[in-house]
C-alpha positions in Angstrom: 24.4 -52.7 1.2 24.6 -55.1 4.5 27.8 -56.9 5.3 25.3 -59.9 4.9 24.1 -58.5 1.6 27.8 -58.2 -0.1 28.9 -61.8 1.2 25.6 -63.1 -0.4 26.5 -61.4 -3.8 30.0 -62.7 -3.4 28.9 -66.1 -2.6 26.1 -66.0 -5.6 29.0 -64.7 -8.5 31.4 -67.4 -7.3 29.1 -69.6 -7.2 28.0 -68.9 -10.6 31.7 -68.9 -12.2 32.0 -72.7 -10.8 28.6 -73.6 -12.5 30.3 -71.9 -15.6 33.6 -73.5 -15.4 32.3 -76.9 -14.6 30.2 -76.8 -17.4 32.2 -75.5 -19.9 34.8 -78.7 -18.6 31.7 -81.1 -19.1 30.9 -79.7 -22.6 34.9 -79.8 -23.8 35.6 -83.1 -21.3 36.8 -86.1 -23.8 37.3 -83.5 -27.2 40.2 -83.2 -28.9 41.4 -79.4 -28.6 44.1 -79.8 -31.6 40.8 -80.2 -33.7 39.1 -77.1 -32.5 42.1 -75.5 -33.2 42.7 -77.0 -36.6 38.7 -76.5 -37.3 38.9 -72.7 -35.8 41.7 -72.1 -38.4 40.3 -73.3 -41.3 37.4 -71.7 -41.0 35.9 -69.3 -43.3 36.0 -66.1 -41.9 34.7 -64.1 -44.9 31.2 -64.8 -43.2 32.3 -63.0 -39.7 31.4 -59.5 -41.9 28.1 -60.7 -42.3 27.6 -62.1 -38.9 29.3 -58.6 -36.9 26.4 -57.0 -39.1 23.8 -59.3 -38.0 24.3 -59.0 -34.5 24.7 -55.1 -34.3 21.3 -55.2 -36.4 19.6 -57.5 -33.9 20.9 -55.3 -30.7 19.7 -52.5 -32.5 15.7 -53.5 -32.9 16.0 -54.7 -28.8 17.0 -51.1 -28.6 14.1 -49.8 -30.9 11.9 -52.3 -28.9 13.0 -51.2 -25.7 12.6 -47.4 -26.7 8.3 -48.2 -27.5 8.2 -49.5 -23.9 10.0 -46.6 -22.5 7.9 -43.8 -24.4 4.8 -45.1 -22.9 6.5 -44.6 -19.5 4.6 -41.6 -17.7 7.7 -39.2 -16.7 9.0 -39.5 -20.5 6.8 -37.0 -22.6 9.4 -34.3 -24.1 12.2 -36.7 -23.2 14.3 -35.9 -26.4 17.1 -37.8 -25.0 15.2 -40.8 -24.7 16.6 -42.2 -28.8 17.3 -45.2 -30.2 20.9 -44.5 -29.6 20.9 -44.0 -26.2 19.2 -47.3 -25.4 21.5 -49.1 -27.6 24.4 -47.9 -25.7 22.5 -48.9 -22.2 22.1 -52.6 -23.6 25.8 -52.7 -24.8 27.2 -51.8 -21.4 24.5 -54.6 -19.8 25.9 -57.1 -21.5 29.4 -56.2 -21.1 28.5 -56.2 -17.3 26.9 -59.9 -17.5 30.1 -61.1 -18.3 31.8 -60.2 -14.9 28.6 -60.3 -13.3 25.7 -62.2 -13.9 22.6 -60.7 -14.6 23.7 -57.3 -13.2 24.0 -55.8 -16.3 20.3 -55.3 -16.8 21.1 -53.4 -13.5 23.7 -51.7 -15.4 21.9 -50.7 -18.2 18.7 -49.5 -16.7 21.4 -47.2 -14.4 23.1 -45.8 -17.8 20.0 -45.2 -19.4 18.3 -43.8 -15.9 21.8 -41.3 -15.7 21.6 -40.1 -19.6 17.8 -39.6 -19.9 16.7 -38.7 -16.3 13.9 -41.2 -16.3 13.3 -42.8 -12.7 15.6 -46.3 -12.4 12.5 -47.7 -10.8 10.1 -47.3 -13.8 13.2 -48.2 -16.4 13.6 -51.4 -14.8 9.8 -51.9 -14.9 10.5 -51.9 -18.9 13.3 -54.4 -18.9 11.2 -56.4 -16.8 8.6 -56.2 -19.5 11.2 -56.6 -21.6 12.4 -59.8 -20.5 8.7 -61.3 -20.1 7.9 -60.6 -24.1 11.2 -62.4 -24.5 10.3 -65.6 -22.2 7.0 -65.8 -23.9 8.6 -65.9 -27.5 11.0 -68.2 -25.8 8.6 -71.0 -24.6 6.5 -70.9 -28.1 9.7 -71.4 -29.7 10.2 -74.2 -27.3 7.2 -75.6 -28.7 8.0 -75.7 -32.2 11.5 -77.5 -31.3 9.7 -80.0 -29.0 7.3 -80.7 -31.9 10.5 -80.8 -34.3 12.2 -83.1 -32.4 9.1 -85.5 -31.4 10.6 -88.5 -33.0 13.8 -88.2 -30.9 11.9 -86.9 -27.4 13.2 -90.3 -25.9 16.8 -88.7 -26.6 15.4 -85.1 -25.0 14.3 -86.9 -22.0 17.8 -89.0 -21.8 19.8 -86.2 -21.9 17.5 -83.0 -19.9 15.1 -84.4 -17.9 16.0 -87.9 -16.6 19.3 -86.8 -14.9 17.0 -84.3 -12.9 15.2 -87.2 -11.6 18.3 -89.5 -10.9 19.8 -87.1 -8.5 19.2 -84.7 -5.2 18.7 -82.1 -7.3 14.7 -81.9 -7.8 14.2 -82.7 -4.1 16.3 -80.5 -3.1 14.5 -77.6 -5.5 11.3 -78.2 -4.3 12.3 -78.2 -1.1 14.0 -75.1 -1.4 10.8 -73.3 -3.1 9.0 -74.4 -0.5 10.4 -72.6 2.3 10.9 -69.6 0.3 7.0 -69.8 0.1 6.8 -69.7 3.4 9.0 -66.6 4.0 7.0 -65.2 1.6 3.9 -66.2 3.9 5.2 -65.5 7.2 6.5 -61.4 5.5 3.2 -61.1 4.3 1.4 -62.1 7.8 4.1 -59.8 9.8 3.5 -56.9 7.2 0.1 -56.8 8.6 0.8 -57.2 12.4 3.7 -54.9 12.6 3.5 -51.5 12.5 7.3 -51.3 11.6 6.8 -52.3 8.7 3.7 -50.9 7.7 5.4 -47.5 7.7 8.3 -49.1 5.8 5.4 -50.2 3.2 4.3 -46.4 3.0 7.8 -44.9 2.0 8.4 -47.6 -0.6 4.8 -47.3 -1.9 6.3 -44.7 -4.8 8.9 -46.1 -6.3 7.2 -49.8 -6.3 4.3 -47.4 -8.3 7.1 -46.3 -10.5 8.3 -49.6 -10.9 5.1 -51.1 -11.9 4.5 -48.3 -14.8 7.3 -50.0 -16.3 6.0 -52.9 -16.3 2.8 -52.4 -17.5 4.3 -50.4 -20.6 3.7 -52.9 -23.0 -0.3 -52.3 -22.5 0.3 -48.5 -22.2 2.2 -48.4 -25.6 -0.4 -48.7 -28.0 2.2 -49.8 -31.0 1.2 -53.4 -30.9 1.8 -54.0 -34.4 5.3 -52.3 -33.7 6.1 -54.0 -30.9 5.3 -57.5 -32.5 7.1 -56.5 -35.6 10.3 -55.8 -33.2 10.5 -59.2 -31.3 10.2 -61.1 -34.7 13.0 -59.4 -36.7 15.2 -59.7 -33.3 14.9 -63.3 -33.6 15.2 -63.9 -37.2 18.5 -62.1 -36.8 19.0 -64.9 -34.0 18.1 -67.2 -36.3 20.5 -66.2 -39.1 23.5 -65.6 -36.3 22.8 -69.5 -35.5 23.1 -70.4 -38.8 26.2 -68.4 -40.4 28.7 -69.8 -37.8 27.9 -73.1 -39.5 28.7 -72.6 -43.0 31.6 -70.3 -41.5 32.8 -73.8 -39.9 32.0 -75.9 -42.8 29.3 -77.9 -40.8 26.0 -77.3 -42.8 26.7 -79.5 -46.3 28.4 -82.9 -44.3 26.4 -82.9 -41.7 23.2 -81.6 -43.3 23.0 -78.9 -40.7 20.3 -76.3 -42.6 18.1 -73.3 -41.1 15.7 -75.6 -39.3 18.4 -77.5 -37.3 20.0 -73.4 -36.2 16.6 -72.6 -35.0 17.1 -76.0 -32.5 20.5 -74.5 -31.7 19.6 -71.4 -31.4 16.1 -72.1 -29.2 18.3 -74.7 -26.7 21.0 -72.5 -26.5 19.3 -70.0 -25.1 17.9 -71.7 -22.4 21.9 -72.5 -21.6 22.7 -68.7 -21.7 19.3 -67.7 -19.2 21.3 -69.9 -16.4 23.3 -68.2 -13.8 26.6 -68.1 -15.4 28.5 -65.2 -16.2 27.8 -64.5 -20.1 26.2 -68.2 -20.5 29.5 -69.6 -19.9 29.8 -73.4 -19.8 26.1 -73.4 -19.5 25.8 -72.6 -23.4 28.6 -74.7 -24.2 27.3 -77.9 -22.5 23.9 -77.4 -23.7 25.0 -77.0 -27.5 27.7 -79.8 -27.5 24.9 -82.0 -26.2 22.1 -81.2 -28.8 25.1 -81.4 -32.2 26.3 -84.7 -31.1 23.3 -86.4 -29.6 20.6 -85.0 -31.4 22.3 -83.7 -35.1 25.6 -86.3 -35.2 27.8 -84.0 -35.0 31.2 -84.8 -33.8 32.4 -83.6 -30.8 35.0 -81.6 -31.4 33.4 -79.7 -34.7 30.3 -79.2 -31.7 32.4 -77.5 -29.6 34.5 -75.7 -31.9 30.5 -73.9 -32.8 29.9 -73.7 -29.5 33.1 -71.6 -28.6 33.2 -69.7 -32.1 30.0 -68.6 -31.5 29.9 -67.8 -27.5 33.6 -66.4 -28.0 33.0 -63.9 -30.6 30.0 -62.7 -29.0 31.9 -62.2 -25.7 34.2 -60.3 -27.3 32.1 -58.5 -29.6 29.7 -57.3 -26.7 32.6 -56.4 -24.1 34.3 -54.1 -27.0 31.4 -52.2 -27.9 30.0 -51.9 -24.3 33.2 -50.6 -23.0 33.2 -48.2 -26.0 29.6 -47.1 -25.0 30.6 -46.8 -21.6 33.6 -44.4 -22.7 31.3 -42.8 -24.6 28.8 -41.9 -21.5 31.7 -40.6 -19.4 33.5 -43.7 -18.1 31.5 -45.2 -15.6 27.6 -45.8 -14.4 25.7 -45.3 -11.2 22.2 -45.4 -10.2 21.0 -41.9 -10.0 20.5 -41.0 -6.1 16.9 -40.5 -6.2 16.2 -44.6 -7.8 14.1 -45.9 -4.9 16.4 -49.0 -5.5 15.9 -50.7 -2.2 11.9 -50.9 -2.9 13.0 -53.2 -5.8 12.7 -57.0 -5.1 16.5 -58.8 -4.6 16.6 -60.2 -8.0 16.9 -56.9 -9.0 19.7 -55.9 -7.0 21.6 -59.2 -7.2 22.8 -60.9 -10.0 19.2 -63.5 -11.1 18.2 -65.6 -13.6 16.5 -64.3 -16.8 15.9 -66.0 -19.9 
């Protein structure tokens, strides 16, 4: 990696713990911390059981998912390595690793999983790219069903999500930003052709961009539709239910009338929160939860954020004790395997990125 390339990374994590931290002072700005203390002590933890459950269940169909799209991968006939297990372990250590670094750890665990099975890093990442597009499609038609939840209150949505957009710099300066990475994009493309530098550069990373695009297309290859489908919608409804348990936990479902249908809202907004740069949806999470309980459920502001930390803390810590037992359990540390064709991947790829 370029001197250029490391100062960019650098420059792109510390610029993603100050979105974090600014956010998370946003979200807790004006609550009263003695009562998220008082609320985080009288909780009732009897439901954290059930909850630790939950979650493991829910990592463990992503694994199960993940493992369909990788047995349709060409190199991984007779793979006996390539188990459920395995790929749990690989998605442990990722998210551990998105806590320190944003968005690496699907880096991280297409390298662990690469190393223990010997499948190429290129075509593994092509799954958690497919991956990751089954998840923003789910994620947009659950968007859907929140929007047409919430249509009595969409003046409220639009107060709080879209107008500020539109009453700062921010949307002009994001267009104009896409726009001249549209034409980079243009002028590459146009130099590609004209330069024979970089035509030959085009012929070495011909293979592993193949490799990379077998992953992708594995959720055609697979031929386990109903599988697949069956996957994604118990991985949510164990969303669902790991939405809803923290709020009986904190005693917020009878006085506030806080049911299943007002965790799915939770759960659907927070997750746009946690797909922002931040490390581990830090701050992002936290804003975007405190916002929806007390503007869109009255909720006060200190039981909002006493969920919102409950629930981003003891995933934190759950993920970052069982990753680093994973990682323990794989021999202490993960690197790409030499022959990964990693610099034919696109940057968002080998930088931290955005990813819902």
């Amino acid at each position: 990696m370029s001197r250029t390339e490391k100062l960019r990374t650098l420059l792109f994590r510390l610029g993603s713990f100050a979105l974090g931290l600014g956010l998370l002072y946003l979200a807790l700005r004006g609550a009263d911390l003695r009562l998220i203390w008082e609320d985080l002590k009288q909780a009732d933890y009897r439901w954290l059981v059930p909850l630790v459950v939950l979650t493991l269940l829910s990592h463990l169909i992503r694994a199960w998912r993940w493992r369909l799209l990788l047995e349709a991968l060409p190199d991984a006939n007779g793979r006996h390595r390539l188990t459920i297990a395995r790929a749990f372990q690989a998605l442990m250590i990722g998210y551990m690793v998105n806590y320190a670094a944003p968005r690496l750890g699907e880096l991280a665990r297409a390298a662990s999983l690469s190393r223990t099975t010997g499948l190429r890093l290129s075509s593994v990442l092509g799954t958690v790219v497919a991956e990751r597009l089954l998840d923003l499609l789910v994620l947009v038609l659950a968007l859907l069903s929140v929007m047409v939840m919430l249509l009595d209150r969409w003046a409220e949505l639009h107060r709080l999500f879209v107008a500020p957009w539109f009453q700062s710099e921010s949307l002009q300066l994001l267009a104009v930003g896409a726009l001249l990475v549209l034409l980079l994009l243009g002028l590459g493309v146009y130099l590609g052709r004209r330069t024979p530098l970089l035509r030959r550069i085009g012929r070495r990373l011909r293979g592993p961009l193949a490799a990379f695009k077998h992953g992708l297309f594995t959720v055609h290859r697979t031929h386990r539709p109903v599988a697949l489908t069956l996957s994604t919608l118990l991985m949510w409804a164990c969303y669902w239910g790991m939405a809803y348990l923290p709020l009986v936990m904190l005693h917020l479902s009878r006085p506030y009338g806080l049911g299943p249908a007002e965790a799915w809202i939770l759960l659907v907004l927070g997750a746009v929160g946690v797909a922002l740069p931040s490390p581990g949806g830090l701050g992002s999470y936290h804003y975007i939860t405190v916002q929806v309980m007390v503007h869109l459920l009255t909720v006060p502001q200190a039981a909002a954020a006493t969920y919102a930390v409950l629930t981003h803390g003891a995933q934190m810590v759950l993920y970052t004790l069982i990753g680093f037992v994973c990682l323990v359990l794989q021999g202490g540390h993960w690197r790409p395997p030499s022959d990964t064709g990693l610099e034919a991947l696109p940057a968002t790829f080998r930088t931290p990125s955005t990813s819902p």
